[in-house]
Each structure stands twice: as C-alpha cells, then as structure tokens.
C-alpha positions as CSV (number, residue, x, y, z in Angstrom):
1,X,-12.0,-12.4,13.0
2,X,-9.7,-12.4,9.8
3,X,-8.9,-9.4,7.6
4,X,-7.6,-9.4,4.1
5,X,-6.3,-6.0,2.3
6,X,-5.0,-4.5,-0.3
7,X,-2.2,-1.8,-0.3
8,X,-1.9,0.1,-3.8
9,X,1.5,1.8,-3.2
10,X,4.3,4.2,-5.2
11,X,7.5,4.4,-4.1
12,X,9.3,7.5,-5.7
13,X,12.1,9.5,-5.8
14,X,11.2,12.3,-8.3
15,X,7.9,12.6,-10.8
16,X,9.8,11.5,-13.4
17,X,8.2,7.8,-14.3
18,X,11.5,6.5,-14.4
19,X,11.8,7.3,-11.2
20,X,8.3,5.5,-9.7
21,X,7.6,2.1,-8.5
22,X,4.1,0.8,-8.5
23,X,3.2,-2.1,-5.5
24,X,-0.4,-3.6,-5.0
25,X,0.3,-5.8,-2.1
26,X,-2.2,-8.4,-0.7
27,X,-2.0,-9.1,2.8
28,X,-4.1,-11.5,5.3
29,X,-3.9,-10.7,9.2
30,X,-0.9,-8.3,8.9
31,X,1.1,-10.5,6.6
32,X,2.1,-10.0,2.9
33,X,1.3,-13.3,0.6
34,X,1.2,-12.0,-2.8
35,X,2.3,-8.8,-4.0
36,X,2.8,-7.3,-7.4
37,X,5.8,-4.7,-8.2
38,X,5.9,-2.6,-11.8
39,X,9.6,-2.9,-12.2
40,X,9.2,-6.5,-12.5
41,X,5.8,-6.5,-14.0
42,X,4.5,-9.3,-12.6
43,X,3.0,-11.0,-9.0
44,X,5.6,-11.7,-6.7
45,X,4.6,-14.6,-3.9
46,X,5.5,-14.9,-0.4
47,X,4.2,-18.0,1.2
48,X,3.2,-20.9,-0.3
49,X,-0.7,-19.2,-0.8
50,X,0.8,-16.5,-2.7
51,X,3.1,-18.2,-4.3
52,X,0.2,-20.2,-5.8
53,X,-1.4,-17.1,-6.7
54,X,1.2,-15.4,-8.3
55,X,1.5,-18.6,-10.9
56,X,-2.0,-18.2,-11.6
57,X,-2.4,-14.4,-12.0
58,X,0.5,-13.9,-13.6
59,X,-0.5,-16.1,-16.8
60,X,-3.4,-12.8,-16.9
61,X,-1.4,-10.5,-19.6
62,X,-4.5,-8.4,-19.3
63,X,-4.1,-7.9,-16.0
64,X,-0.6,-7.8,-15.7
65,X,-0.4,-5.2,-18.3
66,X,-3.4,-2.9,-16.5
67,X,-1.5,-2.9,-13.3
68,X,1.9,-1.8,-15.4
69,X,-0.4,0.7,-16.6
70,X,-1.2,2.5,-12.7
71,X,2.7,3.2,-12.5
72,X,1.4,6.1,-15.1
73,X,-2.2,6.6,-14.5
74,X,-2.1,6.1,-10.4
75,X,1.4,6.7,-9.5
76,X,2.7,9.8,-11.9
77,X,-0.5,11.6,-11.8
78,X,-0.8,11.7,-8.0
79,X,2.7,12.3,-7.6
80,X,2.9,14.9,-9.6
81,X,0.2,17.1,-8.1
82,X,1.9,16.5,-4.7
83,X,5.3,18.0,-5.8
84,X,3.3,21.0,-7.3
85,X,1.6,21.6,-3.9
86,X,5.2,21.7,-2.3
C-alpha cells in the first residue's frame, strides 16, 4: 500500500522564540514533497507534486499565517515545559 504523513516539527536551540523553528512536513512513501518552515513563512516544494502544492497553498494568507502562529502556540509552549522538567 501507500502512506502519506505529516511531521509537525521544532527545531530549537533554547525556549527563547527567536531561537525555534517550526516545520510541518508532508511526506508520501518515506519521501518529503512539500514542507512548510516558519523562518520562511511559507510552503517549501520538493518535487514537482509539491512544488505544485506549495504555489497553491501558499497564496492561503490564512493559512500561512496560522502555521507562523504554531512556532508560538506549538513550538514555545512545549518547549518550554521540557526545559522546566530538566
């Protein structure tokens, strides 16, 4: 069969949100086609599928500006209780 995912992902090197990077990746069969990153704040293609994609979703501003919103509401706040349990 096929499988398609979704990774949500922060990359981080303190809790500061300067510091975080917010991904939400789509992949099909172990390969990444479209992926969106919040320090460019938009959709990022890597075939010619996502490519495609990214051109269409990233005309969204709604959506675009939601997913720059996770780098705060997803990435800081679950960071940040990590470093306190350390």
């Amino acid at each position: 069969g096929f499988l398609e995912y979704t990774v949500w992902r922060c990359a981080f090197t303190s809790p500061d949100l300067k510091d975080i990077e917010f991904y939400h990746s789509y992949n099909y069969n172990k390969i990444k086609y479209v992926e969106f990153s919040s320090s460019l704040g938009k959709f990022v293609g890597y075939n010619e599928v996502g490519v495609k994609q990214a051109e269409a979703w990233n005309k969204d501003q709604g959506q675009l500006a939601a997913l720059k919103a996770q780098k705060e509401t997803y990435c800081q706040h679950n960071i940040g209780m990590q470093y306190s349990y350390i």
